[in-house]
Structures are given as C-alpha cells and as structure tokens.
C-alpha positions in Angstrom: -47.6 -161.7 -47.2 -48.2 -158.0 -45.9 -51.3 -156.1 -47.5 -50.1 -152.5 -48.0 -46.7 -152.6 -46.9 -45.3 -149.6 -48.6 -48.3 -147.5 -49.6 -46.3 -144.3 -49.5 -43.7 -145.5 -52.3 -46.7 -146.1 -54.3 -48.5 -142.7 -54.3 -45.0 -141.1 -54.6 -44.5 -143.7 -57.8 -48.3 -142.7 -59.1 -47.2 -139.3 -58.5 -44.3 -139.5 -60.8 -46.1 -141.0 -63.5 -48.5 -137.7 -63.8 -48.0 -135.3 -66.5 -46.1 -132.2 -65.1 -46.3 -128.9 -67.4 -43.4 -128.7 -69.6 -40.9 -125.7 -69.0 -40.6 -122.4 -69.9 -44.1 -122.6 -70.9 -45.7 -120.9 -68.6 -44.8 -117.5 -66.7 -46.4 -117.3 -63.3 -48.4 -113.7 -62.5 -46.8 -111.5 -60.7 -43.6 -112.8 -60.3 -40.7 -110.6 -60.7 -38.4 -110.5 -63.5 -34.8 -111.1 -62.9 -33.4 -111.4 -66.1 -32.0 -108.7 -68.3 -31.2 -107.6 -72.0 -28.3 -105.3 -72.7 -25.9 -104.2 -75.2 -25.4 -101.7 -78.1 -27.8 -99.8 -80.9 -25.9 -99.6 -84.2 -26.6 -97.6 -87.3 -26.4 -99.4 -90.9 -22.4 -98.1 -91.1 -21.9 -98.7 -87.7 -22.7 -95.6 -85.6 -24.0 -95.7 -81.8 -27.8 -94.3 -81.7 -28.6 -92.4 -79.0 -32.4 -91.9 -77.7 -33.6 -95.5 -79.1 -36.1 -97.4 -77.0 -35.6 -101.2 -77.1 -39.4 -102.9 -76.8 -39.4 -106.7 -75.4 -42.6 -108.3 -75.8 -42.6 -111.8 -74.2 -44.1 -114.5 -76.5 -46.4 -116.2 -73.8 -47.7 -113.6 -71.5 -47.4 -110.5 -74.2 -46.2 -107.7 -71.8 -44.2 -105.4 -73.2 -41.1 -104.3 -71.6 -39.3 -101.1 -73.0 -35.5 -99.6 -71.9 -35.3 -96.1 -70.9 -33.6 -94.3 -73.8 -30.2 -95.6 -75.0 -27.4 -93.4 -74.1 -24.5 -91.4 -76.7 -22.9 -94.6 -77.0 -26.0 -96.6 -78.1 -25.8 -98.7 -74.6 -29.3 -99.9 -74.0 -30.4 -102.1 -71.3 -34.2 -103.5 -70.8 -34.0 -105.3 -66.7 -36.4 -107.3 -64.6 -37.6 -109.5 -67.3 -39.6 -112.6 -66.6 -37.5 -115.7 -68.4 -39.0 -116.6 -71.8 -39.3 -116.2 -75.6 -38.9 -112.3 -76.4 -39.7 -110.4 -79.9 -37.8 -107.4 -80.1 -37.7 -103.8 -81.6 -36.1 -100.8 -81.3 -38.0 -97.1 -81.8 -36.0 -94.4 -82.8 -37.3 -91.2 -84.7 -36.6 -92.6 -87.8 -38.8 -95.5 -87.4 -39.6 -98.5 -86.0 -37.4 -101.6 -86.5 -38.7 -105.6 -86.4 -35.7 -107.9 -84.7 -35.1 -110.7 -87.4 -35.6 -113.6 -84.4 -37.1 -114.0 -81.3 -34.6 -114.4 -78.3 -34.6 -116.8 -75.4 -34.0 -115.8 -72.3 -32.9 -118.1 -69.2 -34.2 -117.3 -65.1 -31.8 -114.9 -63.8 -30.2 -114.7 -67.6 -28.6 -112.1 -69.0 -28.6 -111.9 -73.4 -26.0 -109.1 -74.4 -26.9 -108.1 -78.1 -25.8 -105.7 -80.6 -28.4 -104.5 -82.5 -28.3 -103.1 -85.9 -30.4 -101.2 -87.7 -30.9 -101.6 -91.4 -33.9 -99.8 -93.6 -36.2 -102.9 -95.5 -34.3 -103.3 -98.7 -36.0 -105.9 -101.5 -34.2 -108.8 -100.1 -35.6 -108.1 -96.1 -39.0 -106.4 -97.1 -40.6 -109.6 -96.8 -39.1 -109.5 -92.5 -41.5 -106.2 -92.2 -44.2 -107.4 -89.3 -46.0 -105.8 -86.8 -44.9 -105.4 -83.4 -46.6 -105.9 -80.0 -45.1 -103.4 -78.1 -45.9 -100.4 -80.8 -48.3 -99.1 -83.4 -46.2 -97.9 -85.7 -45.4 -99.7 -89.1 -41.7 -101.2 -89.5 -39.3 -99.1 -91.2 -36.5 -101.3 -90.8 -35.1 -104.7 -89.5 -33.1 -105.3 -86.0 -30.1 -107.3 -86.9 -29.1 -109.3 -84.3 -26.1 -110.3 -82.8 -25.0 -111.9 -79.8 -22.0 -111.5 -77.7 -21.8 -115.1 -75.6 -20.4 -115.0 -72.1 -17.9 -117.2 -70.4 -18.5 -120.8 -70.7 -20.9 -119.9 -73.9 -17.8 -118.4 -76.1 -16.0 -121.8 -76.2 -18.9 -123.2 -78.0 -19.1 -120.2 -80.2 -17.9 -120.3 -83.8 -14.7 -118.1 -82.7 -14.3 -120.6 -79.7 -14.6 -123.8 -81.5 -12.0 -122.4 -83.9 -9.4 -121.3 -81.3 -9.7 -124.7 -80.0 -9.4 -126.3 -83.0 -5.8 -124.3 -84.1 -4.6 -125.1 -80.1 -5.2 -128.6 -80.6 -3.6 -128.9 -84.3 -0.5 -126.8 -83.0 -0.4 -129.5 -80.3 -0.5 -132.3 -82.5 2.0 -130.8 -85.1 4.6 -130.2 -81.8 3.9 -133.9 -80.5 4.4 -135.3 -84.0 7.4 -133.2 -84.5 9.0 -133.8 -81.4 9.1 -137.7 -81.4 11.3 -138.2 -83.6 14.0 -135.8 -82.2 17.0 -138.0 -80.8 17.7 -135.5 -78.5 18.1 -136.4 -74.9 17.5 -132.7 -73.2 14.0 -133.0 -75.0 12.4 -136.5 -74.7 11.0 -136.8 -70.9 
C-alpha cells in the first residue's frame, strides 16, 4: 500500500470543504462599477420631470452615487455602479422622495425603472425614511417600476400571460382540428 499517493487531491478536497464568503456580500475597494440604472422620472399624473437627481446609495459599502440632472423628458441615468443592493431617491425642488424598495443590481447589469413620484398621503406616510445620499426630510415616495429586458419579459406577468393565451389558442386549434374528416387538413 502507497503512503501519500495522491496528496494533491487531498489539499484540493480540504480546500473545498472551507467556507468561501457568500456572494454579493461583499464589494471589493476600488473596483470600478460597470453596472447602470436608467429610465424615466414621472409626476403623480404622469408628466416627465426635468432637473431631478436620482441618489443610489449601495446597501453594503454606503457610497452614494447621483445622475446628472434628468433631462425634458425625465430620462435619468446613474452609470458605473458597483453590483449590489441600492436604496434609491430622487431630488427635485419640490422635495426629496424615498424609493418604496431597495433594488438589486447584477455585475455588468443594467435595471431600467420608471419612477414615480407621489407626495406622502395617510396610507404611505408611514414609507417616509431618511435617506443616505441626502439631508433633506422625504416629501414623497419613489414608486417603482420596472421594465424587464429580453429573456426577463417572458417571466414577467405580461409574458407569462401571452404565453399562456398562445398555448390555449393552440390547444383549442389541436382539439378542434382532430376531429375534422377532411383529408387536405390531417397530415
């Protein structure tokens, strides 16, 4: 019997068996942000604001990133983000205004929101919180909405349904069409 025979595969099995730090944890220093936040600020009826700042303060590390001012069509975009957890708000002259969740953003992600601003009312007064990227009180709450991309919009509640109507269409054309006697139609 050989002593030691393999004593690489067991410090590469020992070596497995440590603990490794879980992801998305931890955001290294001084590593550049590639991901991104963009869309469109949104008055209460619906109107584009122009001039609003978007703050991103990420959960772990608590920078604070801010877009330059959004432009006459309320387009806003906030770049070179390390990936993470982010708490939003958006400054505007007539306030400052709490997002209702954090956000989630994936390495080299991009999260395209719509952003809708709404005064505190009774039933979102209890929302109001301080924010880390300004030392203003909240006026308002962020609503939040997000546009998903690609392979994200047939999981969406708009994608599942559009798959769902396909596939019943198909069903009802299969169901229907088996019992025709026609020749030109069967395969």
């Amino acid at each position: 019997m050989k002593k030691n025979a393999h004593p690489i595969a067991a410090v590469l099995i020992l070596l497995s068996l440590a603990p490794q730090p879980a992801r998305g944890q931890h955001v290294p220093e001084n590593v550049p942000g590639t991901s991104r936040i963009e869309g469109r600020i949104l008055d209460a009826r619906g109107r584009e604001i122009a001039g609003a700042r978007v703050l991103a303060s990420h959960v772990s590390s608590g920078e604070v990133f801010a877009s330059p001012p959004s432009r006459d069509n309320g387009k806003y975009l906030v770049a070179g983000l390390p990936y993470g957890y982010y708490d939003l708000a958006v400054e505007t002259p007539a306030g400052l205004f709490v997002a209702e969740r954090v956000i989630n953003l994936a390495p080299a992600g991009t999260a395209e929101l719509l952003l809708t601003l709404v005064l505190f009312d009774p039933s979102t007064a209890a929302l109001a919180r301080r924010h880390a990227g300004s030392g203003s009180d909240p006026t308002g709450l962020a609503r939040m909405e997000e546009k998903p991309k690609g392979r994200e919009f047939w999981r969406s509640p708009k994608g599942v349904a559009i798959l769902g109507g396909l596939g019943g269409v198909a069903l009802l054309a299969l169901a229907f069409g088996a019992d025709s006697e026609d020749p030109a139609t069967s395969f």
